[in-house]
C-alpha positions as CSV (number, residue, x, y, z in Angstrom):
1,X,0.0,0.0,0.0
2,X,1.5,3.5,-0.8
3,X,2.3,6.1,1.6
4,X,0.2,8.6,0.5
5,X,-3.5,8.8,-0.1
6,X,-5.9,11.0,-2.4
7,X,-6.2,14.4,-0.7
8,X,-9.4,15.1,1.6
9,X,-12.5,15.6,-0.2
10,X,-11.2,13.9,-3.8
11,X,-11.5,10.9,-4.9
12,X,-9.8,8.4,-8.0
13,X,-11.8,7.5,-10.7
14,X,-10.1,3.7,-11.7
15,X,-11.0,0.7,-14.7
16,X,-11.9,-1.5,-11.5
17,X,-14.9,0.9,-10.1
18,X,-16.6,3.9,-12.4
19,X,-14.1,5.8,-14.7
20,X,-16.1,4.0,-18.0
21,X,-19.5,5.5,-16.0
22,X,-17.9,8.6,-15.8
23,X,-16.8,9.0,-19.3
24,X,-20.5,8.2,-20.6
25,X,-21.7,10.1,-18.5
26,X,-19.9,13.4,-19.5
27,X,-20.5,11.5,-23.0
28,X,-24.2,11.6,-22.6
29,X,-24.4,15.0,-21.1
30,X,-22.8,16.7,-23.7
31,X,-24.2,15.2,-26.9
32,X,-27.4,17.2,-27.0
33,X,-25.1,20.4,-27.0
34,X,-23.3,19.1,-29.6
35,X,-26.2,18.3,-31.8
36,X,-27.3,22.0,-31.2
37,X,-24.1,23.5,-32.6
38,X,-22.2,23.9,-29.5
39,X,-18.5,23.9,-30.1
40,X,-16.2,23.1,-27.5
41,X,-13.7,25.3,-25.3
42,X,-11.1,24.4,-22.5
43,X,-9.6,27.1,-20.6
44,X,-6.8,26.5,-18.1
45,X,-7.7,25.0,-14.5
46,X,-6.2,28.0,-12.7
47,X,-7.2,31.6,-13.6
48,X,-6.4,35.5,-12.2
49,X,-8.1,35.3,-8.7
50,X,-9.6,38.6,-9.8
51,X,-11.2,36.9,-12.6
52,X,-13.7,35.3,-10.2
53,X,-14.1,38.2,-7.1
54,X,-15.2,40.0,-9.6
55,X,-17.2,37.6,-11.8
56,X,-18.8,35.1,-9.3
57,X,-18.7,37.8,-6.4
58,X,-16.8,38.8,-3.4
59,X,-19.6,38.2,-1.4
60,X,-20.4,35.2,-2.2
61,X,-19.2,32.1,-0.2
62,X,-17.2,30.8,-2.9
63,X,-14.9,33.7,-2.7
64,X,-14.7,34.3,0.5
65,X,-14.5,30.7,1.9
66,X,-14.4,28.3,-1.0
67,X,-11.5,29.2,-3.0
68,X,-8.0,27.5,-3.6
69,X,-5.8,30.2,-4.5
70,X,-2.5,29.3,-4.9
71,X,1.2,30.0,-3.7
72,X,1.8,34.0,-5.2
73,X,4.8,34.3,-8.2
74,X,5.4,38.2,-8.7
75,X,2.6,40.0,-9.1
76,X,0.3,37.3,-10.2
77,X,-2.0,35.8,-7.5
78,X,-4.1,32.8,-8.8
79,X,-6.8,30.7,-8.1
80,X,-8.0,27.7,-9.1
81,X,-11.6,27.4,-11.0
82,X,-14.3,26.7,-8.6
83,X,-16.9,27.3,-11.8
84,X,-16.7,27.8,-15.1
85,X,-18.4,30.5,-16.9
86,X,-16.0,33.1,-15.9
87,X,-13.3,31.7,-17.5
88,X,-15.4,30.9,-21.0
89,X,-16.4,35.0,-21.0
90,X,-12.6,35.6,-20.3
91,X,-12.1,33.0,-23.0
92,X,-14.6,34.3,-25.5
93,X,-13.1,38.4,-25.2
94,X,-9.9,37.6,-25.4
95,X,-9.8,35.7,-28.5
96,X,-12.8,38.2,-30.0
97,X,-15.1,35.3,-30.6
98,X,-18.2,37.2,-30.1
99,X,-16.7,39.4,-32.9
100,X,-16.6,36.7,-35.6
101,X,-20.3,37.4,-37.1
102,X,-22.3,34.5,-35.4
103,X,-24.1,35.7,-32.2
104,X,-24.9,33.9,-30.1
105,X,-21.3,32.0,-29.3
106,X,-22.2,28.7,-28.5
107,X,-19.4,27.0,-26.4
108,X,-19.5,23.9,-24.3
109,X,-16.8,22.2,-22.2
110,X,-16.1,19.6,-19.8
111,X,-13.6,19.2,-16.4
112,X,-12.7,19.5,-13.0
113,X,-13.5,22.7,-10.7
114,X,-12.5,23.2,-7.2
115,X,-13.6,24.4,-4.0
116,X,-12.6,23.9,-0.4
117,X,-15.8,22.6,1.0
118,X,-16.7,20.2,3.5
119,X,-16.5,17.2,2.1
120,X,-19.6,15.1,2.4
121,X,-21.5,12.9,-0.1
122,X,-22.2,15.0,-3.3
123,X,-19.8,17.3,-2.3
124,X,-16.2,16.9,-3.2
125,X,-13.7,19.5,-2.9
126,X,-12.4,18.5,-6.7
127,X,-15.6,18.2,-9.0
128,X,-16.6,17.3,-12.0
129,X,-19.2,19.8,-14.8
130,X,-20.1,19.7,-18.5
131,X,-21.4,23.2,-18.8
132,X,-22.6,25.2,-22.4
133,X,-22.2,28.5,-22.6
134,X,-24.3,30.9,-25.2
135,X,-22.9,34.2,-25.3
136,X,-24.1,37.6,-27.3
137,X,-28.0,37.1,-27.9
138,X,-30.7,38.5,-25.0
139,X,-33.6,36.0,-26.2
140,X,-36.4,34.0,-24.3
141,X,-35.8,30.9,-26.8
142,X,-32.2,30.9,-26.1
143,X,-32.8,30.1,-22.6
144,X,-35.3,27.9,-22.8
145,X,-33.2,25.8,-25.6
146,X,-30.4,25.6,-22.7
147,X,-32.9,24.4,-20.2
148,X,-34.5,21.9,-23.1
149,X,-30.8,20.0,-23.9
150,X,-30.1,19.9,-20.2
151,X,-33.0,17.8,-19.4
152,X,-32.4,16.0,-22.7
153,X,-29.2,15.1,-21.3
154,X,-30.7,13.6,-17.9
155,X,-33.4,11.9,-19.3
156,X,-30.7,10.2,-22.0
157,X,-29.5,8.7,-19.3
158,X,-32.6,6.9,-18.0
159,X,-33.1,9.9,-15.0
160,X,-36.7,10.3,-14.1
161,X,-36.9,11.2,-10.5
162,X,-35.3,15.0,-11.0
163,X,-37.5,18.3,-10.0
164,X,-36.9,21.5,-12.8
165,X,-37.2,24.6,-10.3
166,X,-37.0,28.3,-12.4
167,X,-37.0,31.3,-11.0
168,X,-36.6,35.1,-12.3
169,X,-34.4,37.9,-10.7
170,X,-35.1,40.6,-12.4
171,X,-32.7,42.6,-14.6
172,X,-30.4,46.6,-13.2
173,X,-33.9,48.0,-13.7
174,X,-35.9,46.4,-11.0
175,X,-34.1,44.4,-8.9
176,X,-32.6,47.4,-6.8
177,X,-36.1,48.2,-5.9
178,X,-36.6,44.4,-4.9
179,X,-33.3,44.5,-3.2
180,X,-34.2,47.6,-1.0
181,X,-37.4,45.9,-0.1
182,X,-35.7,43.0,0.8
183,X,-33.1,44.5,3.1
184,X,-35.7,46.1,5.2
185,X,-37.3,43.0,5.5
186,X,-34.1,41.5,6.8
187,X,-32.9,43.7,9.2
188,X,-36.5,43.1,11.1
189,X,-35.3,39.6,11.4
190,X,-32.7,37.8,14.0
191,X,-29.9,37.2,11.9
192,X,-25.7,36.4,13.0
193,X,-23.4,39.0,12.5
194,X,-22.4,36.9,9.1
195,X,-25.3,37.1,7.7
196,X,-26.2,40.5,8.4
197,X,-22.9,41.3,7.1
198,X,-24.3,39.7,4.0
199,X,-28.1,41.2,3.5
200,X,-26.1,44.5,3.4
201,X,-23.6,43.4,0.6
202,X,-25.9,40.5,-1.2
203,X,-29.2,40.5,0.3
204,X,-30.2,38.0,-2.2
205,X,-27.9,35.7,-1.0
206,X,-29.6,35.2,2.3
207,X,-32.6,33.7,0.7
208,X,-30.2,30.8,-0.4
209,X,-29.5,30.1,3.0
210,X,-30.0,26.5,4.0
211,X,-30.1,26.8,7.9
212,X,-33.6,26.2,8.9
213,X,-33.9,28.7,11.2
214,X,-33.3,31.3,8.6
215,X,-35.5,29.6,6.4
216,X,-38.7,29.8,8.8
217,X,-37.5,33.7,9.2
218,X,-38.2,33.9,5.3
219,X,-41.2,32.5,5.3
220,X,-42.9,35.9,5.0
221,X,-40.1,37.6,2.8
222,X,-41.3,39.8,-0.7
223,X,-40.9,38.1,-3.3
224,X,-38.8,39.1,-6.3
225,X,-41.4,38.6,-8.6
226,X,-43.6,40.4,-7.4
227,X,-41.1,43.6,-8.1
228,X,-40.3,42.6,-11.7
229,X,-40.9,45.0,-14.4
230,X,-43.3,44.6,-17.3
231,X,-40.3,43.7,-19.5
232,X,-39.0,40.7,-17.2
233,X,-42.4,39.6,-16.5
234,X,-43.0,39.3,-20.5
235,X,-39.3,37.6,-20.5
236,X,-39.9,35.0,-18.0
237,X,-43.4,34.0,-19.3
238,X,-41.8,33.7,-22.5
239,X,-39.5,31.7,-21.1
240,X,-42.0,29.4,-19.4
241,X,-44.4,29.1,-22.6
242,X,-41.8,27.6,-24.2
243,X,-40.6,24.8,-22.0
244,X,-44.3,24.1,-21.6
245,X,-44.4,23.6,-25.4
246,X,-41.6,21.7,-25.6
247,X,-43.1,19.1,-22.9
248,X,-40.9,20.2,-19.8
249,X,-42.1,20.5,-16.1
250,X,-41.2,22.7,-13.7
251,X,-41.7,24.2,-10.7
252,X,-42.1,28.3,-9.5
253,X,-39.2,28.7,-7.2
254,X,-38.9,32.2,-5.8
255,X,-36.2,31.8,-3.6
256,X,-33.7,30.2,-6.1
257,X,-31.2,32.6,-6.6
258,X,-28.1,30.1,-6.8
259,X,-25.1,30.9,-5.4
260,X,-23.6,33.2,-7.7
261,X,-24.1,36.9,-8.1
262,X,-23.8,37.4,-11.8
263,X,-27.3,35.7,-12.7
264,X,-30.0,38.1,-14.2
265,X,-33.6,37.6,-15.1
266,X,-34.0,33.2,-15.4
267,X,-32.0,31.1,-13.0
268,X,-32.8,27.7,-12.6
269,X,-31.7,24.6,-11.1
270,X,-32.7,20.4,-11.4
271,X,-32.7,18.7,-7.9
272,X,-32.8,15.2,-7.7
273,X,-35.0,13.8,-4.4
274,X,-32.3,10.6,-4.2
275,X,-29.5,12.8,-2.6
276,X,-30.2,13.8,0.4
277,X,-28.8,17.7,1.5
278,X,-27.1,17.8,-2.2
279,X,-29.7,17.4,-4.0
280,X,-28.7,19.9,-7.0
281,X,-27.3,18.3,-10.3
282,X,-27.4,20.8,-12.4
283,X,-28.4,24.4,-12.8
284,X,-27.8,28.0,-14.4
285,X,-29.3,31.2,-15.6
286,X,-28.9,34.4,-17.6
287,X,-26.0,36.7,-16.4
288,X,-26.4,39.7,-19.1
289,X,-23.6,42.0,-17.0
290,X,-21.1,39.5,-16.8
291,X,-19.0,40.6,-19.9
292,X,-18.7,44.4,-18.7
293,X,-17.9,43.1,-15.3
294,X,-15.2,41.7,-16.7
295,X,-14.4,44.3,-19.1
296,X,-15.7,43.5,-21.9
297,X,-18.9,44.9,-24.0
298,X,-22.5,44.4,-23.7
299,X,-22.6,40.7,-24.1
300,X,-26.0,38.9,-22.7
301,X,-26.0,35.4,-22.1
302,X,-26.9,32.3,-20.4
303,X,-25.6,29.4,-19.5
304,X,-25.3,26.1,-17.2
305,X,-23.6,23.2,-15.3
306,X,-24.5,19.7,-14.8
307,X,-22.6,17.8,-11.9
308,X,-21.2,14.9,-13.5
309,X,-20.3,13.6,-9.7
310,X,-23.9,14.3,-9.0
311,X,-25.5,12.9,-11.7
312,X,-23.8,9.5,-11.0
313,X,-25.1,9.3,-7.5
314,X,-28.7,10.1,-9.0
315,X,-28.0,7.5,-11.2
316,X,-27.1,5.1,-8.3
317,X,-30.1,6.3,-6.3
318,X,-32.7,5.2,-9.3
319,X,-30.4,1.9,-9.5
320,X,-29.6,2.8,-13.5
321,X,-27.0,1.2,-14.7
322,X,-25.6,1.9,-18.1
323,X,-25.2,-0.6,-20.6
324,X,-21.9,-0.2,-21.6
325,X,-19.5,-2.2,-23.9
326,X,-16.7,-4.2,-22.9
327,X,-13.2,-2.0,-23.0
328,X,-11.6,-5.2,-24.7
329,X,-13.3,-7.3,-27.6
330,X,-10.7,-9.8,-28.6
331,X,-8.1,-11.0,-26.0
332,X,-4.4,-13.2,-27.4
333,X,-3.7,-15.8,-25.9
334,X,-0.1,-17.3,-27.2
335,X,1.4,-20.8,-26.0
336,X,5.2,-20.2,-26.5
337,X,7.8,-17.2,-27.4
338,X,7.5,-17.8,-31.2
339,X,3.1,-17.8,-31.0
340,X,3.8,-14.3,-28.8
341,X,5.5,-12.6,-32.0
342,X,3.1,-13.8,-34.3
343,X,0.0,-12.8,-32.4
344,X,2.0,-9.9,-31.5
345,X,1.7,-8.7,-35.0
346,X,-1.8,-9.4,-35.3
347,X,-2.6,-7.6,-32.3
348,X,-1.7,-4.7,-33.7
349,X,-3.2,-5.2,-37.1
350,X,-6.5,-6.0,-35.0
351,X,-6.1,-2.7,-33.7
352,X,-5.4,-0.6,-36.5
353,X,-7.9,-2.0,-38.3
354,X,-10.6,-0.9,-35.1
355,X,-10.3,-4.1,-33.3
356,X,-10.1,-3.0,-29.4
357,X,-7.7,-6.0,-28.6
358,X,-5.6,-7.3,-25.6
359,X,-2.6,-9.5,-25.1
360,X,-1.8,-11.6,-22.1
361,X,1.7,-10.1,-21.3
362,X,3.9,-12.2,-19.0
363,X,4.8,-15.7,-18.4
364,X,1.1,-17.2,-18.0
365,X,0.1,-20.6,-18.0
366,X,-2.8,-21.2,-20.7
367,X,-5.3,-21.6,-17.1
368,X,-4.3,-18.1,-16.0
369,X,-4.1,-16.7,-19.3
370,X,-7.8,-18.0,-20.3
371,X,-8.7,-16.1,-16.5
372,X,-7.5,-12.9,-17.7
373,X,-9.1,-13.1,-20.8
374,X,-12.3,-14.2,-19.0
375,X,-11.8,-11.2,-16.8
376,X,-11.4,-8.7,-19.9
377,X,-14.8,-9.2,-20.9
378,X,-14.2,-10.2,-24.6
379,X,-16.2,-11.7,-26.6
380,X,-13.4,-13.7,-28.0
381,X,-10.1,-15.2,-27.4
382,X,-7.3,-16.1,-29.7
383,X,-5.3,-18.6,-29.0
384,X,-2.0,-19.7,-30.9
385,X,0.5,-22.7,-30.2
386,X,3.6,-24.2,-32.2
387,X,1.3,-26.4,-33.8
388,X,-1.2,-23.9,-34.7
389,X,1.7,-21.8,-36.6
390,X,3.0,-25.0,-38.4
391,X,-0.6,-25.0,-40.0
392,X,-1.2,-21.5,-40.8
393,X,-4.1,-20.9,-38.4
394,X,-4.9,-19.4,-34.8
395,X,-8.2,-21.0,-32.7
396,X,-10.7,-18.3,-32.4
397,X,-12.6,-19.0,-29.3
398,X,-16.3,-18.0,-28.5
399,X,-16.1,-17.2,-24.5
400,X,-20.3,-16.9,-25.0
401,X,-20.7,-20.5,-25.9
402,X,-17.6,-21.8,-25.6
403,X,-17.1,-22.6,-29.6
404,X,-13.6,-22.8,-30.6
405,X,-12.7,-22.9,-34.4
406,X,-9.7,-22.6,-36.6
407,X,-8.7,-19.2,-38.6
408,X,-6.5,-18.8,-41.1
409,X,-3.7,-16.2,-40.5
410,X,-4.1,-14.1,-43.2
411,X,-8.2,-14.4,-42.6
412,X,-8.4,-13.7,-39.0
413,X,-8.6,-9.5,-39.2
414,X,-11.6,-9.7,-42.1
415,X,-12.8,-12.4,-40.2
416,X,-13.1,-10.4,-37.1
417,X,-14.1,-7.6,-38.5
418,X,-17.0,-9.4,-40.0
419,X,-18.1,-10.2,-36.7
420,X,-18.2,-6.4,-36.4
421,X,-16.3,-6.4,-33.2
């Protein structure tokens, strides 16, 4: 056993337990993006740590509590990524994509973000998002197509038992009249010093509180839509209309202000009621002032993340399990050094030609190399002695029923190609 251990709150995706769940996963998530012509973006994992106080918001507790930021090198002070749509804007202005003629700029992307959280189950301190990103277009449609391919992407997975909660909050013009309101509401209630500290900076952010005793405090709290002005209210029914065209349920949540402070007008988030406390897997909104925060132009967009960590414990909650296909198809099995060159050779022939194909490496008895090719999953095993070779052929074995035949040498990739392995 080694010395050292995966660091608190992470974990190692590995062959023997869920990295091929994982990878269809992220597969399945992002195909309906890109069937909708979303092109895809990495940025790096670490960023300026100004890039996200002044994107996500200094009051938030992802800046303020959640962030890694790393060892200082000159002047630079870094952080890693604990989201990721700040880093596609940054992306997207400095290489002038919104300037190329096509608005809106439909991105998408896929990796590992990182906050220092407690570590619990759904909640890692290293996570895993595919997240879409449509940047330059202020449009009803575009946010309920965002919306739309999420929920695609859960239900391709066999999810069922997910909750769609939307929300509007407002846009510069009337949520500073709903934030006033708010405040006054809040400094009538018994609040920590924290929190207070908060409903003066981010008043909104109080109504994401989870605590309960904060919760039973908003019980009678205005409500952000009631302050929204006739332009958001026409937005957000849009909005609304749309999804119920396009089949998809969802809930009035007017509390759901997610836990970032860039979000404008729509916000929304899917909860699944299989995970307990975490029971987010996905969510996002509109964030029109985003760009010029970062300083950029006028660039309205919207956007989301779907927990890929999250969305495999739903998964395991509904007990779905993806039918996935065996990593090796055909597995060599070779009796003697002069066998192991020739099926050496044809291994990689196999594989060229789009065989997935395995070798038993290793001195291994024919008993422990017909275990490992057992264990591999393939469908079948070639196997190759002295006299096999003297006669040209290699025995192509069935491990479904157990048939074993002969194969010419120069037949056996067209032969297993026909098998459409």
């Amino acid at each position: 056993m080694s010395t050292f251990t995966a660091p608190k709150g992470t974990y190692d995706l590995l062959p023997t337990t869920n990295s091929a769940v994982y990878q269809a996963i992220r597969d399945r998530l992002s195909a309906p993006l890109r069937r909708a012509g979303y092109g895809y973006v990495e940025t790096p994992v670490f960023e300026d740590l100004k890039l996200f106080s002044r994107g996500v918001g200094e009051s938030t507790d992802i800046v303020t509590k959640e962030m890694f930021t790393l060892a200082k090198r000159g002047d630079e002070e870094l952080a890693l990524r604990p989201e990721g749509t700040a880093s596609v804007v940054r992306a997207t202005l400095q290489a002038s994509l919104h300037k190329l003629g096509n608005l809106p700029v439909k991105l998408w992307y896929s990796g590992n973000f990182y906050r220092y959280e407690r570590p619990q189950a759904g909640r890692y301190r290293q996570f895993s998002q595919v997240g879409a990103e449509a940047l330059g277009a202020e449009d009803p449609a575009l946010d309920a197509e965002l919306i739309i391919l999420a929920d695609d992407a859960f239900r391709s997975l066999g999810l069922r038992n997910y909750a769609l909660l939307v929300n509007s909050l407002g846009d510069k013009q009337c949520r500073p009249v709903y934030r006033a309101a708010l405040q006054e509401f809040l400094r009538t209630l018994v609040l920590d010093e924290d929190t207070r500290r908060r409903a003066e900076i981010n008043p909104l952010r109080v109504l994401d509180d989870k605590r309960e005793n904060v919760q039973v405090q908003l019980a009678d709290a205005p409500r952000l839509r009631d302050y929204l002005c006739e332009d958001c209210k026409a937005y957000d029914e849009k909005v609304r209309e749309l999804l119920t065209a396009a089949g998809i349920a969802f809930e009035d949540a007017p509390n759901l202000v997610r836990g970032l402070d860039y979000y404008t007008r729509t916000t929304f988030e899917f909860v699944h009621n299989g995970l307990g406390a975490q029971s987010a897997i996905g969510g996002g909104g509109r964030y029109d002032g985003l760009s010029e925060m970062l300083g950029g132009p006028a660039l309205p967009s919207v956007g989301w993340g779907l927990g890929v960590d999250r969305t495999f414990l739903a998964m395991e909650a509904e007990g779905i399990a993806l039918d996935l296909p065996a990593t090796t198809s055909v597995y060599a099995v070779a009796l003697g050094e002069e066998a192991k060159n020739v099926l050496f050779t044809k291994v990689t022939e196999l594989r060229r030609a789009g065989v997935a194909t395995d070798l038993a490496f290793g001195v291994k008895s024919i008993k422990n190399a017909m275990k490992s090719a057992n264990r591999s999953g393939a469908r079948f095993a070639l196997i190759a002695g002295d006299r096999d070779l003297a006669e040209g052929v290699v025995q192509l074995k069935d491990m479904e029923s157990g048939e074993q035949t002969p194969v010419a040498l120069e037949a056996l990739v067209p032969t297993l190609k026909e098998k459409q392995l």
